[in-house]
C-alpha positions as CSV (number, residue, x, y, z in Angstrom):
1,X,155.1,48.1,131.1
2,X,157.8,46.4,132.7
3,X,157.0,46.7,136.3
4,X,154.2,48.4,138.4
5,X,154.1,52.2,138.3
6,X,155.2,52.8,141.8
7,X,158.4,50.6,141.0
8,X,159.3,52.5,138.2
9,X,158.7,55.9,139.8
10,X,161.1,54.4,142.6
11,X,163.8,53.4,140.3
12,X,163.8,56.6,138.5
13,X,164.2,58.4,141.9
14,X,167.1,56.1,143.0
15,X,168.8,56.8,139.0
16,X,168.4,60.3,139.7
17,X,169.6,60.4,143.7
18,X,173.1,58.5,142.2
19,X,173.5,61.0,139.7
20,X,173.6,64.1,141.7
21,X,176.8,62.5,142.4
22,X,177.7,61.2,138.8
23,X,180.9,62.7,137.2
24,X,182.6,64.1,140.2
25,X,180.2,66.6,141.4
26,X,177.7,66.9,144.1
27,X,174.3,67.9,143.1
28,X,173.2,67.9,146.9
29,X,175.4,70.8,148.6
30,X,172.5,71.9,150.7
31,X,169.5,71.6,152.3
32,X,167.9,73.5,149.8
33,X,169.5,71.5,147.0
34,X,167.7,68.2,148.9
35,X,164.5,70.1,148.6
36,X,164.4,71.1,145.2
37,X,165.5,67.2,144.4
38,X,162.2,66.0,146.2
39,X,160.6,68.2,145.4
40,X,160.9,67.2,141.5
41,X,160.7,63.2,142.5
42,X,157.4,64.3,144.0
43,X,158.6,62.7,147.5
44,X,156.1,63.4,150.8
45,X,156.3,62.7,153.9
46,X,158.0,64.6,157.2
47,X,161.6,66.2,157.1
48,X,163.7,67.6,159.3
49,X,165.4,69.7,157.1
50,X,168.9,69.9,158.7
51,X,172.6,68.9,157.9
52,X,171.6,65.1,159.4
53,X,169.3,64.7,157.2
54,X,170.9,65.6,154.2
55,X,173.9,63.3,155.1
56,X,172.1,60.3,155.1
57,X,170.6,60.7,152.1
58,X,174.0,61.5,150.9
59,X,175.2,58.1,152.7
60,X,172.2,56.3,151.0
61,X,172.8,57.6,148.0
62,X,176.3,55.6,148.4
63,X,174.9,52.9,149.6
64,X,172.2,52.8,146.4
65,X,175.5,53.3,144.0
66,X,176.9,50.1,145.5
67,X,173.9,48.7,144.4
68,X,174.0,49.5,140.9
69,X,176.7,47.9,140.1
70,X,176.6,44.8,141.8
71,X,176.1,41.7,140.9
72,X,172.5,39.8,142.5
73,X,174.2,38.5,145.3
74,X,175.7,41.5,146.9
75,X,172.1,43.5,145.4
76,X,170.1,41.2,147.4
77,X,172.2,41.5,150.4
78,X,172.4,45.5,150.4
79,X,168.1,45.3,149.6
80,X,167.4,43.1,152.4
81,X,169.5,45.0,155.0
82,X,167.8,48.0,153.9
83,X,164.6,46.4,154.1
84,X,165.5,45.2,157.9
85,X,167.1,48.2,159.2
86,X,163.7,50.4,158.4
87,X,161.6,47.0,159.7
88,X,160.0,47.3,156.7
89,X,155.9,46.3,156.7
90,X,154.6,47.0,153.3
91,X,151.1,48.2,152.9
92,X,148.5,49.4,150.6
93,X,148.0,53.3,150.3
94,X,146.4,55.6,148.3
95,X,147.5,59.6,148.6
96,X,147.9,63.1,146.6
97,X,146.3,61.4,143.5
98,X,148.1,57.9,143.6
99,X,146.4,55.2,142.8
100,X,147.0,52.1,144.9
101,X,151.0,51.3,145.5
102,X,153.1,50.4,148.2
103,X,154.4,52.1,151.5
104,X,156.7,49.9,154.0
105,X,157.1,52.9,156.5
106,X,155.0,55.5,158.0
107,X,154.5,58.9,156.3
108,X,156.7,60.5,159.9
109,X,159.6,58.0,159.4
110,X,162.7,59.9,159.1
111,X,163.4,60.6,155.1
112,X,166.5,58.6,154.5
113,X,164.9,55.8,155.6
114,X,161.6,56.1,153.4
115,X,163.7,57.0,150.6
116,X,166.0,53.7,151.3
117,X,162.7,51.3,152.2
118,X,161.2,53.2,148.8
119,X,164.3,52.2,146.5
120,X,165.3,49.0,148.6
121,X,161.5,47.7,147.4
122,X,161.8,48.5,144.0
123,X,165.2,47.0,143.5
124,X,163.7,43.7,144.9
125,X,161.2,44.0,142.1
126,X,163.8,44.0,139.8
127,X,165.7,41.1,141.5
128,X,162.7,39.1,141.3
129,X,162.3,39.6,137.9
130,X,165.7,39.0,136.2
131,X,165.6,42.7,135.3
132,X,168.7,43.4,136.6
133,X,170.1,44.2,133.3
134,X,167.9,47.4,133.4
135,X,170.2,49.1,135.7
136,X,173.4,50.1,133.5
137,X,176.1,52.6,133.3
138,X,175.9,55.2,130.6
139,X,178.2,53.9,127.9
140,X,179.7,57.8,127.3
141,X,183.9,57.1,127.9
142,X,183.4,60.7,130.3
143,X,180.2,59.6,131.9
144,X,179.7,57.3,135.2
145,X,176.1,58.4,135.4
146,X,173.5,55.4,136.4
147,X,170.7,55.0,133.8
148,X,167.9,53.0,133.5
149,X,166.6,51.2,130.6
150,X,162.8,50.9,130.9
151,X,163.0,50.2,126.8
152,X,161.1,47.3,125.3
153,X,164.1,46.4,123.6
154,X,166.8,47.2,125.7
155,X,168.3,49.9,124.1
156,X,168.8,52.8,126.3
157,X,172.7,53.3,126.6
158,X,173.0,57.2,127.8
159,X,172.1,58.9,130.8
160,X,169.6,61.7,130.8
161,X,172.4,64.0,133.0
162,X,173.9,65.4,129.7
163,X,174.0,65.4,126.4
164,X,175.7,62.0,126.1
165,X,173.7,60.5,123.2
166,X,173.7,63.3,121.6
167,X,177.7,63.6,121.5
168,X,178.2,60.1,120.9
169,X,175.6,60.7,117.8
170,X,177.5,63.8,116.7
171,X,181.2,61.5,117.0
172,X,180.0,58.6,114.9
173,X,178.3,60.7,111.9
174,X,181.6,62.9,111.6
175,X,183.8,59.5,112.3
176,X,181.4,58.0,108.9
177,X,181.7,61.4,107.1
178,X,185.3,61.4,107.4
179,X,185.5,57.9,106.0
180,X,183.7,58.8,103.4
181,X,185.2,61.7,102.4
């Protein structure tokens, strides 16, 4: 395991927040849309469930792109602004069958900003750790979708939006048949 479970449950959320936005189209259209995403990330917590609150997680989901792709420097700026902006105070809890992990705002904060203290604390794990590399592009020529590479040896290159490994799979066995033949 790379990092603690909570992180990586974290990073996976932020990976999969980006790319409702990855390849020109917008995977949160609604507030239903927003639902159905936390509802699969498993995400708790009080909601509003209005047009407000569905642009800020739109805004953060911007703001978490940024991240991405930058270099430390800018990451550690964006994470630490995040981290300020929701006066962040980590603590212990334990809830709906987690086992100890880490909350930095309370359960009745508004959502964009437990989603942003959520991702902004994972993403400093990875800072700490010189993991930074984890957090890639897919490497499909069509694709801009984030992806995560939680591999022992650091081979994930494909997003988990599509098909793009496949495709690229399928393109290099006929590009070696038609050599061969």
């Amino acid at each position: 395991m790379v990092f603690a479970p909570d992180t990586e449950v974290a990073l996976r959320t932020v990976v999969n927040l980006i790319n409702t936005a990855a390849n020109g189209r917008e995977g949160l259209t609604s507030v239903g849309d927003l639902d159905s995403f936390l509802a699969a990330e498993g995400f708790s917590g009080a909601r509003t469930r209005d047009a407000t609150e569905l642009q800020s997680v739109r805004q953060l989901r911007g703001v978490l792109a940024g991240v991405w792709t930058a270099g430390e420097d800018a990451a550690v700026d964006t994470v630490n602004r995040l981290l300020r902006d929701a006066n962040a105070l980590p603590q212990l809890m334990k809830h709906d069958g987690w086992d100890w992990h880490l909350h930095a705002t309370a359960p009745e904060a508004p959502l964009a900003e437990r989603m942003s203290t959520e991702a902004a604390m994972a993403l400093a794990d990875v800072i700490r750790s010189k993991e930074m590399d984890r957090m890639r592009t897919c490497e499909s020529e069509d694709c801009d979708a984030a992806v995560l590479d939680l591999s022992r040896n650091r081979s994930k290159r494909y997003c988990d939006t599509g098909n793009c490994a496949n495709r690229a799979h399928v393109a290099a066995y006929r590009a070696r048949q038609a050599a061969a033949g």
